[in-house]
N, C-alpha and C positions, 0 to 999 in steps of 0.2 A: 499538386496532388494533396488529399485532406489526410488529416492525421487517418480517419479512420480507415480511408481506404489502402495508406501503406500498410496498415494493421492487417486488412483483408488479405494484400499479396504476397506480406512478408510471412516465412515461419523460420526464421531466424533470430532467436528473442534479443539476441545480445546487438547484433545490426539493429535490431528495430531501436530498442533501445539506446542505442548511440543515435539515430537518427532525431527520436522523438526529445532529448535531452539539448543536442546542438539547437532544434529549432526553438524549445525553449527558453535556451539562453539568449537567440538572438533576437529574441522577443523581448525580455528580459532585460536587456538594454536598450533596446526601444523604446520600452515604457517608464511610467513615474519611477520606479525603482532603481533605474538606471543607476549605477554606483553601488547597489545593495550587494554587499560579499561580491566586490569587483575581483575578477578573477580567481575567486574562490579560494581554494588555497593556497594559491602559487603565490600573492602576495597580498599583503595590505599596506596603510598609509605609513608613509616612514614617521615618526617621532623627532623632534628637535633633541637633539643628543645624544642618538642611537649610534652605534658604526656605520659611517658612510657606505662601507667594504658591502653592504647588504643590499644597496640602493640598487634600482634596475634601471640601467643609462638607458637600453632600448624605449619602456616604455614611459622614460620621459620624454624620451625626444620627441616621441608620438599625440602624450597626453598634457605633457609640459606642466604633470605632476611626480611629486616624489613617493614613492612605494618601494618598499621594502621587501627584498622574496623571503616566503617564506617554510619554514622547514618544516619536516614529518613533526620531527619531535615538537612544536609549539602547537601540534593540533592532539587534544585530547577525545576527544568524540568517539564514543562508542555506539553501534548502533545495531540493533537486533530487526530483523525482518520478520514477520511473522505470519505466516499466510494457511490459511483455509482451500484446506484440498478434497473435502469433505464432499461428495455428488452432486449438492445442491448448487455448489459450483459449477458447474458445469451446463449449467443453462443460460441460453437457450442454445440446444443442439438440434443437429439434422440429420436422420441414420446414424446414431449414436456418437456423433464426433461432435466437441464444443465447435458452436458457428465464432464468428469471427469477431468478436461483440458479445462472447460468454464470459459470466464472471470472472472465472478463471482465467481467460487471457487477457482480461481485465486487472488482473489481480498481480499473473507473471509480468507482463510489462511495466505496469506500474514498480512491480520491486525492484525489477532490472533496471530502471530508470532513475528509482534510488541507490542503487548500487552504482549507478555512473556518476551520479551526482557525489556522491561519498568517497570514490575515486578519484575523482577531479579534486577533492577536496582534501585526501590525504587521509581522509577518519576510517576506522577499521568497521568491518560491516560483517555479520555474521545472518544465518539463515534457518530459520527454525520452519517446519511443514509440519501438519496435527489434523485427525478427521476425528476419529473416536478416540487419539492419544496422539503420542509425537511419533511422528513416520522418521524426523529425521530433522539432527541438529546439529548445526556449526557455530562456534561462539567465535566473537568476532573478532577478525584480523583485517590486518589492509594489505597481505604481497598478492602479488598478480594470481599466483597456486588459487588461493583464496577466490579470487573473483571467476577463473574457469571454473569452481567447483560450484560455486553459487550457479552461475548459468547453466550449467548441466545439467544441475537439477532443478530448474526452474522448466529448461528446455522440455524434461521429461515428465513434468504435469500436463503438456501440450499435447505429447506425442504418445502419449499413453493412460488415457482416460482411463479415473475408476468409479468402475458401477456400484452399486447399493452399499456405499459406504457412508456411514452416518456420522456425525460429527457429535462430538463432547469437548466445548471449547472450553467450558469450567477448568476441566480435569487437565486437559492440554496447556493451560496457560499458568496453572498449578506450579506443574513439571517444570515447564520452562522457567518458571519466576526461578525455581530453585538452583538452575544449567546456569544465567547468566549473570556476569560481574554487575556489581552495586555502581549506580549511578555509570545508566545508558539510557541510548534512548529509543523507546521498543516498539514498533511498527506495529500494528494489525491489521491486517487486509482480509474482510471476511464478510460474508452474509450476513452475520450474527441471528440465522436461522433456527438455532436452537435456544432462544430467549423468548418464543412466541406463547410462553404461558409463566405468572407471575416467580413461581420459583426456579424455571429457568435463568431469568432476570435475576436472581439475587444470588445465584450461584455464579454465575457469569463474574459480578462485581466483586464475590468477594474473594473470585482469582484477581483479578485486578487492584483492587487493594491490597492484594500479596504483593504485584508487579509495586504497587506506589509504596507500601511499606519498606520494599526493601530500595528505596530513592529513585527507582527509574521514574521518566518521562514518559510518557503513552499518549501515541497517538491511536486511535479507531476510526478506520476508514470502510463504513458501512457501504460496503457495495450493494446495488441492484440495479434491475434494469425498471428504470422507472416506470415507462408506460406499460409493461406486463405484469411486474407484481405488486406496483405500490396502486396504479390505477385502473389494475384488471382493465383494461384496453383490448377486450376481444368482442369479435361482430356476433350478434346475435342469434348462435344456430348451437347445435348439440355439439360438444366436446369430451374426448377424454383425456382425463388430465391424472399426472403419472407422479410420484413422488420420486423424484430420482435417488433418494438415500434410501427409501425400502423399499420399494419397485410396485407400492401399490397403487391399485385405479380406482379412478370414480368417473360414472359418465354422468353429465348432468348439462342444462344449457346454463348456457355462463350468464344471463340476467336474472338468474333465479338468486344468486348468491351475489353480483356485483355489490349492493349497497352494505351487504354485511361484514363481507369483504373487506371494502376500502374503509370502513369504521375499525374493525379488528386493526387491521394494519395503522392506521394514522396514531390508535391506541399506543399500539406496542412501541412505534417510532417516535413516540412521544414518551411514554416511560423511559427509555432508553436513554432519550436527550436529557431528561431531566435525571437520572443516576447519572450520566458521567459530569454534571455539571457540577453535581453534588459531591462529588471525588476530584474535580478541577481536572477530567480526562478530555482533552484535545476530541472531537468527536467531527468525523468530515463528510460529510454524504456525498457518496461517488455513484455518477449513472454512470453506466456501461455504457449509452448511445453521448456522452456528452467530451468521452476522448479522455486518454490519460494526463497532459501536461495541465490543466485546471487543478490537480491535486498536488502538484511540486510544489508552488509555493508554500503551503502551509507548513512543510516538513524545512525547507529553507528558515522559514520567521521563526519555529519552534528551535531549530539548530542553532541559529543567531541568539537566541536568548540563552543557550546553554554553553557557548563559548567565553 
């Protein structure tokens, strides 16, 4: 069964997310990486001098190497989730429900999958949600309370769509910079739909240099669905096309505007690259049709470097 189609039948974010994480790992050792944060946090390589008392006989006898387990307290990681619940999320839908490959549930899995991986790993993980301000923010902890709370409310961006809700990431990432503790490491999962005109773009960063001034890490994981918004990929007949954060319409045929389109947009995604390069911001381009676990890694090599 392919990642996306467990996606299609699961709506259980926290299952799916245990699901799409285990396959990942055992991918993950399959591949060149193999050894990369073996075992995550349960243990690492013992040191010549360390206490024996720490060694794990089991997985020598297995690996017929020496590791060391290891404990809450040697894992310092702090990490904020930050996710875009704003309505343009929520496409592409069908009779008002996101379909199965909407940003959004692009966006919930994906956190929940950082939250399993942050589990497994012992680091405390908190959850911040923002459309036109912060709906709603947890800083971050590592007990179990913490992690039912996270998927509750992840579960309930699924199961309860919001309509004409517009987003102000600027202003929301503002907020947040100011909620969380100095020196974490701060997720974005977002459209970054409200930068499609130049001082959008500069408002946006100069939340984000709030987030880097005060020591955080930043990852931005631009979601979209490639072939409908970045390649306008629709067949050539009349459409009408709906803004889903103010509910307005326009009928038009979709090759009237295709080549303006795709030049806007290559534009803006191109500024984009070039500001977070320029602020040294982690920047990840995520397609909705291309499946959640392609995006792990990066949040793994980013985490490895801040241990």
């Amino acid at each position: 069964m392919t990642q996306q189609s467990i996606i299609s039948e699961s709506s259980n974010i926290e299952l799916l997310a245990k699901q799409v994480v285990e396959g990942f790992i055992i991918g993950l050792h399959k591949s060149p990486f193999h050894g990369f944060s073996v075992e995550f946090a349960e243990h690492r390589l013992y040191n010549t001098g360390e206490p024996i008392k720490n060694i794990d006989w089991k997985v020598f006898g297995r690996t017929d190497k020496l590791f060391s387990k290891k404990y809450e307290e040697e894992t310092n990681l702090r990490c904020q989730l930050i996710v875009d619940c704003s309505s343009s999320m929520y496409f592409p839908q069908t009779n008002g429900k996101p379909d199965a490959n909407s940003k959004i549930k692009f966006a919930v899995v994906a956190a929940a999958c950082f939250q399993q991986l942050m589990k497994k790993q012992r680091d405390a993980v908190g959850l911040s949600l923002f459309s036109n301000d912060v709906s709603f923010h947890a800083d971050a902890k590592s007990s179990s309370i913490q992690h039912q709370l996270i998927n509750a409310e992840l579960q309930k961006l699924i199961d309860n769509p919001i309509e004409n809700k517009t987003s102000n990431t600027a202003l929301a990432l503002h907020q947040i910079a100011e909620s969380i503790h100095r020196r974490s490491l701060t997720i974005i999962l977002s459209d970054m739909m409200d930068n499609m005109s130049s001082k959008g773009l500069d408002d946006i960063f100069a939340a984000l240099q709030h987030l880097k001034y005060n020591k955080h890490e930043v990852i931005v994981f631009d979601i979209a669905d490639k072939k409908q918004e970045l390649d306008f990929d629709f067949e050539n007949r009349p459409y009408e096309f709906i803004d889903l954060e103010t509910g307005e319409k326009i009928k038009l045929q979709s090759e009237e505007i295709k080549q303006h389109y795709i030049s806007q947009m290559k534009k803006t995604k191109h500024d984009l690259k070039l500001k977070c390069a320029q602020y040294k911001i982690d920047l990840i381009e995520a397609d909705v049709n291309e499946g959640v676990q392609k995006i792990l890694m990066p949040y793994l090599l980013k985490r490895q470097k801040m241990i």
